[in-house]
C-alpha positions as YAML, in Angstrom:
chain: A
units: angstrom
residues:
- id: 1
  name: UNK
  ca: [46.87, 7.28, 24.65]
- id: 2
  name: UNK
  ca: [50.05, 6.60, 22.38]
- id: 3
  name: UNK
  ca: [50.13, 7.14, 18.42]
- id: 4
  name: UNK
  ca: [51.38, 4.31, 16.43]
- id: 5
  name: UNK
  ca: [51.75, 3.39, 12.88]
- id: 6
  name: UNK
  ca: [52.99, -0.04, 11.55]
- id: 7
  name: UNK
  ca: [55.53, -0.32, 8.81]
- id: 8
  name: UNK
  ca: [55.25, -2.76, 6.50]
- id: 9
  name: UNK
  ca: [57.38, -5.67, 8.11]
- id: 10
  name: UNK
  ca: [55.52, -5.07, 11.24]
- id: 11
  name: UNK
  ca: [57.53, -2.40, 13.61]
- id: 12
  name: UNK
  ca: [55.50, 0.18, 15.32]
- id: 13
  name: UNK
  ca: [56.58, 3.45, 14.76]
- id: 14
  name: UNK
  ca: [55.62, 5.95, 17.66]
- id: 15
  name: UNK
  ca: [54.66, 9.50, 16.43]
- id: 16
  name: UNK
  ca: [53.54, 13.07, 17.90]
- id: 17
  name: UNK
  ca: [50.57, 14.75, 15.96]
- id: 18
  name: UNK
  ca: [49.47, 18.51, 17.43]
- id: 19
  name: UNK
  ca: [47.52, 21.14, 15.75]
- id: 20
  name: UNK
  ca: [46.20, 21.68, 12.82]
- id: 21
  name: UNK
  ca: [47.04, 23.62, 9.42]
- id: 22
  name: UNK
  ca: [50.07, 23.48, 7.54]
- id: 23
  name: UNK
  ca: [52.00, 20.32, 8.58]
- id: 24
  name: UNK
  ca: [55.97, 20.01, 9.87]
- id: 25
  name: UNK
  ca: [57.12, 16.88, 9.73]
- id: 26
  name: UNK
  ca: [60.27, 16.40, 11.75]
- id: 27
  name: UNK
  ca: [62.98, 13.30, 11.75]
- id: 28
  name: UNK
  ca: [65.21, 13.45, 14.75]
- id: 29
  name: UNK
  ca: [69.14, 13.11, 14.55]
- id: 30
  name: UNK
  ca: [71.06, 9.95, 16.09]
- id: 31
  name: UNK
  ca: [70.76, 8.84, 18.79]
- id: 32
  name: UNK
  ca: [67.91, 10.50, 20.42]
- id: 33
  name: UNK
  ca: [64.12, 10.41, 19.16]
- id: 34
  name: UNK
  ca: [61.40, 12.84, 18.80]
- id: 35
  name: UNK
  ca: [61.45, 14.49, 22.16]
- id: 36
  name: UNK
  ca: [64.38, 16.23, 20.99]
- id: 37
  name: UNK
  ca: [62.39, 18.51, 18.82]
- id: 38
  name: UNK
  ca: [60.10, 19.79, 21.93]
- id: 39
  name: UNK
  ca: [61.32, 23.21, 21.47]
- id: 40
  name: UNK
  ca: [60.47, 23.21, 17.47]
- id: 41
  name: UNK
  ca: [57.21, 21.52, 17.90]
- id: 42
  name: UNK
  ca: [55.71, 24.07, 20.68]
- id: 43
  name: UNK
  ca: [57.05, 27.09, 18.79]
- id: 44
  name: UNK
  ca: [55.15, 25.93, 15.54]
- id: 45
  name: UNK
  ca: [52.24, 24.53, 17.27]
- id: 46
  name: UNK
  ca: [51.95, 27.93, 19.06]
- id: 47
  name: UNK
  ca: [52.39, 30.12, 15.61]
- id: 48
  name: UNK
  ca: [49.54, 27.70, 13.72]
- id: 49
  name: UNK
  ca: [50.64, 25.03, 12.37]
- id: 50
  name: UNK
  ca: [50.59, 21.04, 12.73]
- id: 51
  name: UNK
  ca: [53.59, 19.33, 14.07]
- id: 52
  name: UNK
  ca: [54.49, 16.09, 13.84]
- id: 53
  name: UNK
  ca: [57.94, 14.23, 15.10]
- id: 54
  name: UNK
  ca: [58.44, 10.30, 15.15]
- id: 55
  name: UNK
  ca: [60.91, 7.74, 17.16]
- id: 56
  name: UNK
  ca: [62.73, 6.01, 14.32]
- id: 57
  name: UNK
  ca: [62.54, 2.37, 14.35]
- id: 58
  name: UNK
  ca: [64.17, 1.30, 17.28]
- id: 59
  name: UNK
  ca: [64.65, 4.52, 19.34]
- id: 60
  name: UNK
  ca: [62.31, 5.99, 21.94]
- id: 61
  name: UNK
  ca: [59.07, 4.24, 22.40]
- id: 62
  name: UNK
  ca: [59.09, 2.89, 18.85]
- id: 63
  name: UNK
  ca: [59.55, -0.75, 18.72]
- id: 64
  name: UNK
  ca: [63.27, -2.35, 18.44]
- id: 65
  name: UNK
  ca: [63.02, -4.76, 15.65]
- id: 66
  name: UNK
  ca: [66.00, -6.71, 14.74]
- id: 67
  name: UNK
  ca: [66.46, -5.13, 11.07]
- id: 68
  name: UNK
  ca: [65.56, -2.61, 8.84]
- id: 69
  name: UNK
  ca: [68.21, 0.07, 9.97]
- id: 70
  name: UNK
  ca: [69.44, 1.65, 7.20]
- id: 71
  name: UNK
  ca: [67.87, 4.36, 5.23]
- id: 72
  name: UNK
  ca: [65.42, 3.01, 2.69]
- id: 73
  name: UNK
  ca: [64.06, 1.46, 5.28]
- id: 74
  name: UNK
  ca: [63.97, 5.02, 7.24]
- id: 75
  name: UNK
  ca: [62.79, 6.32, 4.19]
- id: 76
  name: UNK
  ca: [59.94, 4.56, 3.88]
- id: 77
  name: UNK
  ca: [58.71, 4.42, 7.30]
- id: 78
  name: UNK
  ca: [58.91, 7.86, 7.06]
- id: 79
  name: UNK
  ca: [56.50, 7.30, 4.20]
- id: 80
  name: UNK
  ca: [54.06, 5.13, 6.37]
- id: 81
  name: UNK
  ca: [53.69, 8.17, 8.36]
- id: 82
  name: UNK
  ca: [52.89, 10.44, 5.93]
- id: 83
  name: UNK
  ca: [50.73, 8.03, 4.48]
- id: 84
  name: UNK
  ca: [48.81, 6.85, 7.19]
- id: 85
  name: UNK
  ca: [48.24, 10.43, 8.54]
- id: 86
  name: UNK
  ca: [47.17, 11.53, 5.01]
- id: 87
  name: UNK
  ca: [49.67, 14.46, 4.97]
- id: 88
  name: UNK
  ca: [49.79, 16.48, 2.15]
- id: 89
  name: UNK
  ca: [52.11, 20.09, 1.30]
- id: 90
  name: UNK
  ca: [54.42, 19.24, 4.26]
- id: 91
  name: UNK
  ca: [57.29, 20.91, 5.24]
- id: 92
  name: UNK
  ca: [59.98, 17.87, 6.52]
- id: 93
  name: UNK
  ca: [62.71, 18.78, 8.67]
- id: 94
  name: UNK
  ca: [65.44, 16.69, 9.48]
- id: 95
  name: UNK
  ca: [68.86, 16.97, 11.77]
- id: 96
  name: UNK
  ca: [71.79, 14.96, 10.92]
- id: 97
  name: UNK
  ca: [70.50, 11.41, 10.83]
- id: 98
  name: UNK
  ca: [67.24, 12.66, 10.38]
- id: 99
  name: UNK
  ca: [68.34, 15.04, 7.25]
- id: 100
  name: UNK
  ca: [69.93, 12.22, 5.81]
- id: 101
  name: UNK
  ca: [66.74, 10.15, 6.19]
- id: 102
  name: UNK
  ca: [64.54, 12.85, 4.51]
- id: 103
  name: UNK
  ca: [67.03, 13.05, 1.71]
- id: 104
  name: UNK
  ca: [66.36, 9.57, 1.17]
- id: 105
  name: UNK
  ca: [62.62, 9.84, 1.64]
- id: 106
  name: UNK
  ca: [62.96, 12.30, -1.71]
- id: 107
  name: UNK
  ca: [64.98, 9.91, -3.27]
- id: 108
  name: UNK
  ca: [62.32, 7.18, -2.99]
- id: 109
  name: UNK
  ca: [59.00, 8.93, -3.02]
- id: 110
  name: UNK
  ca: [59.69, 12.19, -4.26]
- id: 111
  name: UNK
  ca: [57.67, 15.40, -3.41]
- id: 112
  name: UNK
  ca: [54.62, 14.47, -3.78]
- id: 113
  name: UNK
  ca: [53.44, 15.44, -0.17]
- id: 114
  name: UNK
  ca: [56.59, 17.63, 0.25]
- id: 115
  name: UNK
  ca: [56.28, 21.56, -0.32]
- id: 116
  name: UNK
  ca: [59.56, 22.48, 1.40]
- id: 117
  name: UNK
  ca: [62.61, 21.05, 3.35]
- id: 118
  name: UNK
  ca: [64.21, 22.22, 5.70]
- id: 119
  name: UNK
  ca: [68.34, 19.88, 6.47]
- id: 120
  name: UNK
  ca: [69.76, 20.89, 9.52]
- id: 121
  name: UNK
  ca: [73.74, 19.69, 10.21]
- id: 122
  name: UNK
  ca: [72.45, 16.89, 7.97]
- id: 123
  name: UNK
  ca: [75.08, 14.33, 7.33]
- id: 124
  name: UNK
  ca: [74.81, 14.99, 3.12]
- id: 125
  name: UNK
  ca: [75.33, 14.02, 0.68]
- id: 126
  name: UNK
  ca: [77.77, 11.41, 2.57]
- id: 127
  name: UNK
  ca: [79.78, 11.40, 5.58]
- id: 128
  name: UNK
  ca: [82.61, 8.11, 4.97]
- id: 129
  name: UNK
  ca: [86.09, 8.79, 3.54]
- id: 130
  name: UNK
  ca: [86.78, 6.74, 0.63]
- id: 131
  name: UNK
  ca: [88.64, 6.71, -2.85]
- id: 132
  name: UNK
  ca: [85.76, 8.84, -3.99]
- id: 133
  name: UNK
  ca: [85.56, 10.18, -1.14]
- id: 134
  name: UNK
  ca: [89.16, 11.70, 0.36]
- id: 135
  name: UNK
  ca: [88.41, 14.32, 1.92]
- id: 136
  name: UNK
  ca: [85.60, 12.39, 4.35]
- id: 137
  name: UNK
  ca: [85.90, 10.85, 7.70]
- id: 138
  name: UNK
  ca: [88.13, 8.39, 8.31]
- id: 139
  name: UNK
  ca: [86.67, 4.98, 8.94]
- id: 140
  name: UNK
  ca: [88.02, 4.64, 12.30]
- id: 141
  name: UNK
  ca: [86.44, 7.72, 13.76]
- id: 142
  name: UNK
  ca: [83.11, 5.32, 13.04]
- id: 143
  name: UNK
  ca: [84.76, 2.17, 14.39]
- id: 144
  name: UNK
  ca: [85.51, 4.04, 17.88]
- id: 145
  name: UNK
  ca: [81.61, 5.15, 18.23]
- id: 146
  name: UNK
  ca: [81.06, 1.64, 17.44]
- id: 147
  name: UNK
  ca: [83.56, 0.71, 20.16]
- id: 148
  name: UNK
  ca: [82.04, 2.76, 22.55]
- id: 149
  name: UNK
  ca: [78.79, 2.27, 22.33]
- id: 150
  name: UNK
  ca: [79.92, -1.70, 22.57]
- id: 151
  name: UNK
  ca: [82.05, -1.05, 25.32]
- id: 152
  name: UNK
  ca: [80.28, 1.16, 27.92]
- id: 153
  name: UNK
  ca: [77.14, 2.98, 26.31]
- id: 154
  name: UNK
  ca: [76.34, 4.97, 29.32]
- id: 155
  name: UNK
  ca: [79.85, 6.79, 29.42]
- id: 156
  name: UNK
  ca: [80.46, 6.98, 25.58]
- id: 157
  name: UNK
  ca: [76.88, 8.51, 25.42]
- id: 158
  name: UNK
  ca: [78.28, 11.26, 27.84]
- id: 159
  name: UNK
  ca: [81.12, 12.38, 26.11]
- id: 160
  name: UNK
  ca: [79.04, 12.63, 23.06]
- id: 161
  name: UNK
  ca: [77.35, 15.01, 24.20]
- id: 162
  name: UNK
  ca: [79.72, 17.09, 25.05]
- id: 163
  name: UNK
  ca: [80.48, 17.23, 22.04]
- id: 164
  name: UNK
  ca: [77.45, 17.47, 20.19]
- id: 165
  name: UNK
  ca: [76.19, 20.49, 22.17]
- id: 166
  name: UNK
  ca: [80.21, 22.04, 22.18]
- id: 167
  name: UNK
  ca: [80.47, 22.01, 25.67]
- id: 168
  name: UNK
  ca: [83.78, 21.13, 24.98]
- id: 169
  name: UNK
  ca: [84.73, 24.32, 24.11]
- id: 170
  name: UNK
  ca: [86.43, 26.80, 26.27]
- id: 171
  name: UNK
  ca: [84.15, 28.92, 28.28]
- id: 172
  name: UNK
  ca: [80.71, 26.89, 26.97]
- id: 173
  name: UNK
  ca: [78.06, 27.30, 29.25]
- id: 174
  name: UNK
  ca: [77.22, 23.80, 30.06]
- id: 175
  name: UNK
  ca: [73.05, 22.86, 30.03]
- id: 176
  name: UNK
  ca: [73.62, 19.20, 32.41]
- id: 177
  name: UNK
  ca: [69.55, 19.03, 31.65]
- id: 178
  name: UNK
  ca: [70.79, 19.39, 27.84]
- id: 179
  name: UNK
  ca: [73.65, 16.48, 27.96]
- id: 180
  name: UNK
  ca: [71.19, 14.22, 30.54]
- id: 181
  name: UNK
  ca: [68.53, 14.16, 28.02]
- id: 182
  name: UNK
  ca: [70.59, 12.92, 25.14]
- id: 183
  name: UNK
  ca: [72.04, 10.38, 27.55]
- id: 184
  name: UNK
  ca: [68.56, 8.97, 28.79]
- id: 185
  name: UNK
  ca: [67.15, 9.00, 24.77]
- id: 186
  name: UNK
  ca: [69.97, 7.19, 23.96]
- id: 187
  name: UNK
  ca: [69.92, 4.70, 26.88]
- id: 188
  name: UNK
  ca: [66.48, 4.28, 25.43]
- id: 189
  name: UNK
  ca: [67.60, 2.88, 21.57]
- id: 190
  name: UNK
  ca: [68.04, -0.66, 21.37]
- id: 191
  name: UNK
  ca: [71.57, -1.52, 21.18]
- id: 192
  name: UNK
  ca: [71.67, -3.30, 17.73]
- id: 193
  name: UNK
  ca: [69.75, -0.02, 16.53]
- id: 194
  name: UNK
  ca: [71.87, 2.26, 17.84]
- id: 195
  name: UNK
  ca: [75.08, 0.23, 16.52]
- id: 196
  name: UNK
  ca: [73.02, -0.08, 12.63]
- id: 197
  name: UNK
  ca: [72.33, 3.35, 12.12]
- id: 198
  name: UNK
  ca: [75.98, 4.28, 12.59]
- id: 199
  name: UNK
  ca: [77.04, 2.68, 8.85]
- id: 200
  name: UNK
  ca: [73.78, 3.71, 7.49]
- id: 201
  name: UNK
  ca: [74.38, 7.60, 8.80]
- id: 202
  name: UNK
  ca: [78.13, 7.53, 7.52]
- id: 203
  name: UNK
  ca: [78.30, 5.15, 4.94]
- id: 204
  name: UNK
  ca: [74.88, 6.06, 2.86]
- id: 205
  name: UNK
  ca: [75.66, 8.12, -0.36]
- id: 206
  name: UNK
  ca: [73.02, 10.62, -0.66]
- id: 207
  name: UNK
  ca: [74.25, 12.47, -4.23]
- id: 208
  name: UNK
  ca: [71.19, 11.39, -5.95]
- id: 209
  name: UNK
  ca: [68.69, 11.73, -3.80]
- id: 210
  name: UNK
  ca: [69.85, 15.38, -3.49]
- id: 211
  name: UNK
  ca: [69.77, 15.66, -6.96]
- id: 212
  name: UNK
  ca: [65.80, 14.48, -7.08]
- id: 213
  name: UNK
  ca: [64.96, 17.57, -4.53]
- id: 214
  name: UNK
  ca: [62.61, 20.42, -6.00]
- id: 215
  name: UNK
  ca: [61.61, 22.45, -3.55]
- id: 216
  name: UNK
  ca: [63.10, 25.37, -1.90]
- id: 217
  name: UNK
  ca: [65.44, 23.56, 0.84]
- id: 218
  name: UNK
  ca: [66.79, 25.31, 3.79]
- id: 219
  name: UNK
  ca: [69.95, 23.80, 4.74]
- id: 220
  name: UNK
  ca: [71.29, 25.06, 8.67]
- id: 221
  name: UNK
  ca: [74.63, 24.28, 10.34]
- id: 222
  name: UNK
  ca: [77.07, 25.96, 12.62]
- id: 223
  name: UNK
  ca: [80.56, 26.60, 11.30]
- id: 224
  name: UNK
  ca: [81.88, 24.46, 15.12]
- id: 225
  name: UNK
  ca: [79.76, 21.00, 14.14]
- id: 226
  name: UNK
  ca: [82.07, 18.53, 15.59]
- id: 227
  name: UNK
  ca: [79.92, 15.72, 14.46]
- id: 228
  name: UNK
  ca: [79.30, 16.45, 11.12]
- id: 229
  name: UNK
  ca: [81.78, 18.83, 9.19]
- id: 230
  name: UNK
  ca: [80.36, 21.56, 7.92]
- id: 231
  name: UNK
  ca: [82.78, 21.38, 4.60]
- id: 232
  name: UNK
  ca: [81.87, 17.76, 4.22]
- id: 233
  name: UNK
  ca: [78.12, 18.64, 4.45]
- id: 234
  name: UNK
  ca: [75.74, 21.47, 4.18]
- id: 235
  name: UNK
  ca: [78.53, 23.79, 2.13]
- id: 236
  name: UNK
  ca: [78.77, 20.46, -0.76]
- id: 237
  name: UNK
  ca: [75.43, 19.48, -0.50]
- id: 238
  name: UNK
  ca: [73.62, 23.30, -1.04]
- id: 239
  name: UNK
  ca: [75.72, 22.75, -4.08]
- id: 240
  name: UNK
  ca: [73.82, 20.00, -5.19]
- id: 241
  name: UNK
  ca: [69.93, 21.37, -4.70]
- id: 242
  name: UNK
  ca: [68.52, 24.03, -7.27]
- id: 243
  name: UNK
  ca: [66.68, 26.60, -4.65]
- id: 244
  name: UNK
  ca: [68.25, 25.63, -2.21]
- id: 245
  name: UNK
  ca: [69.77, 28.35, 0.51]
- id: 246
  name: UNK
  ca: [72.50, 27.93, 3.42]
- id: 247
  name: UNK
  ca: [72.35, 29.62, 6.12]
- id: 248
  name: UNK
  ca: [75.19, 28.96, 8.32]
- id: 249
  name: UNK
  ca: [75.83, 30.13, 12.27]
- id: 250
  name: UNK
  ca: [79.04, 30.80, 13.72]
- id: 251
  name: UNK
  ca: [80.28, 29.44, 16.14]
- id: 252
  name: UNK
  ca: [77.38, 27.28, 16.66]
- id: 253
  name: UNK
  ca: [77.36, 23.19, 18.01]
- id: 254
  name: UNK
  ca: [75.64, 20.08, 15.94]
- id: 255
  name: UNK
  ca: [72.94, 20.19, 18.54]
- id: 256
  name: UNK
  ca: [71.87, 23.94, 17.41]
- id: 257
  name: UNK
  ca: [68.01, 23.23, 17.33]
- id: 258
  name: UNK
  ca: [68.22, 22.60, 21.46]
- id: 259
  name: UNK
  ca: [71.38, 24.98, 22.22]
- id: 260
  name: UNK
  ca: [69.67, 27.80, 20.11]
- id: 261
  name: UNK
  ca: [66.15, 26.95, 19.81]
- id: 262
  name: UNK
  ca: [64.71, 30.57, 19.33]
- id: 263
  name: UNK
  ca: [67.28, 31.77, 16.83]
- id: 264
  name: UNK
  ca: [66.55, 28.72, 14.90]
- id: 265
  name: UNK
  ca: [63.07, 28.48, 15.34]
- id: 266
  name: UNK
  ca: [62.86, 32.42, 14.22]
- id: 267
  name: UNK
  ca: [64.88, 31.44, 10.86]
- id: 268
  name: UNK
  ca: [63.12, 28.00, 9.69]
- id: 269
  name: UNK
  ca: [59.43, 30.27, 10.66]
- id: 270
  name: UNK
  ca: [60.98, 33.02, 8.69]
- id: 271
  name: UNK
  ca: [62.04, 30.30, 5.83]
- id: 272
  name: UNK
  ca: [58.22, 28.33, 6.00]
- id: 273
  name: UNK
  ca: [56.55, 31.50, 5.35]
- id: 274
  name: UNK
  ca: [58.35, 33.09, 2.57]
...
């Protein structure tokens, strides 16, 4: 049997729930959905705790509703979770879309349920170069994933990952299980979702809900994201959070929850229980 929530306009929002104790509430990256946490939620469910991922709206086996992707909206399905599950002294984790979707969370509901967070290669406090903005990403990097998700999905989806997990990179020891899997999730989005969430992942400005966070915060990233520049990211955004640490891994990819699950897993346990 399948776990589903409804948000308020109506989407069902498919979500994992295993264990019990202490819950982890993770928010998956862009564009993949839950599964991609399988190595985080077995490690945690295996040391005690409760672990809980969702599909965004859209993506996986949620539904694919024809709006609502952009981050309040996020946000507060996010809150429908934690809500309807009654979860209380959570821990949320989210990667890259999913960090910027927990920032937002904060922003709009504050900590209430939240003990700690943990941002991993999240794209804060915002992405998009602009006038107040000049040392972001140009629009046009955007407007080519735009393009080629429009164009041919399948293939664009491909090279992503490549790039995502840095098998790019001279001498990377290429996982084809790794790259398939982010191609099948994001066959999986709907289109329109998948084509949304890129202006809401680059274009959202996430100063102020950073400024709302207090709780110790975790923020991860490797020093070779290719997606999300470290400078432009977790190294401004730890800047922004009182108690906040950065913890930062060289050499490492975007995708460093899959491409070095234990090392991660060790440092966000390490992190929960201190």
């Amino acid at each position: 049997m399948m776990n589903f929530v409804t948000a308020a306009d109506g989407t069902n929002l498919f979500y994992k729930d295993w264990g019990k104790g202490k819950a982890i509430v993770f928010s998956h990256g862009w564009p993949v959905n839950a599964d991609c946490w399988d190595p985080q939620l077995l490690f945690f469910l295996q040391h005690g705790y409760r672990v809980v991922a969702h599909d965004r709206r859209g993506h996986g086996r949620s539904s694919q509703p024809s709006g609502g992707h952009d981050m309040n909206t996020y946000a507060d399905d996010l809150e429908t979770l934690l809500a309807s599950l009654d979860i209380e002294d959570a821990v949320l984790v989210g990667h890259s879309t999913g960090g910027g979707e927990v920032a937002r969370y904060i922003g709009r509901h504050g900590t209430k349920r939240v003990s700690k967070l943990v941002l991993i290669g999240a794209v804060v406090p915002i992405m998009i170069k602009s006038d107040t903005n000049p040392d972001g990403v140009p629009r046009d990097v955007y407007d080519a994933i735009r393009s080629g998700i429009t164009r041919n999905r399948a293939d664009f989806l491909r090279q992503l990952a490549s790039a995502v997990y840095g098998y790019n990179r001279p001498g990377a020891e290429v996982s084809q299980g790794i790259v398939d899997s982010l191609c099948q999730a994001g066959m999986m989005v709907a289109i329109n979702a998948e084509y949304d969430c890129i202006a809401a992942l680059s274009e959202t400005d996430f100063t102020d809900d950073l400024m709302k966070f207090d709780v110790p915060t975790l923020f991860m990233q490797g020093d070779d994201d290719q997606i999300v520049p470290l400078a432009l990211s977790s190294m401004r955004a730890s800047k922004l959070v009182k108690n906040s640490t950065l913890k930062v891994y060289k050499g490492a990819p975007h995708g460093l929850p899959q491409t070095m699950a234990d090392v991660v897993n060790a440092d966000m346990l390490a992190f929960i229980e201190s």
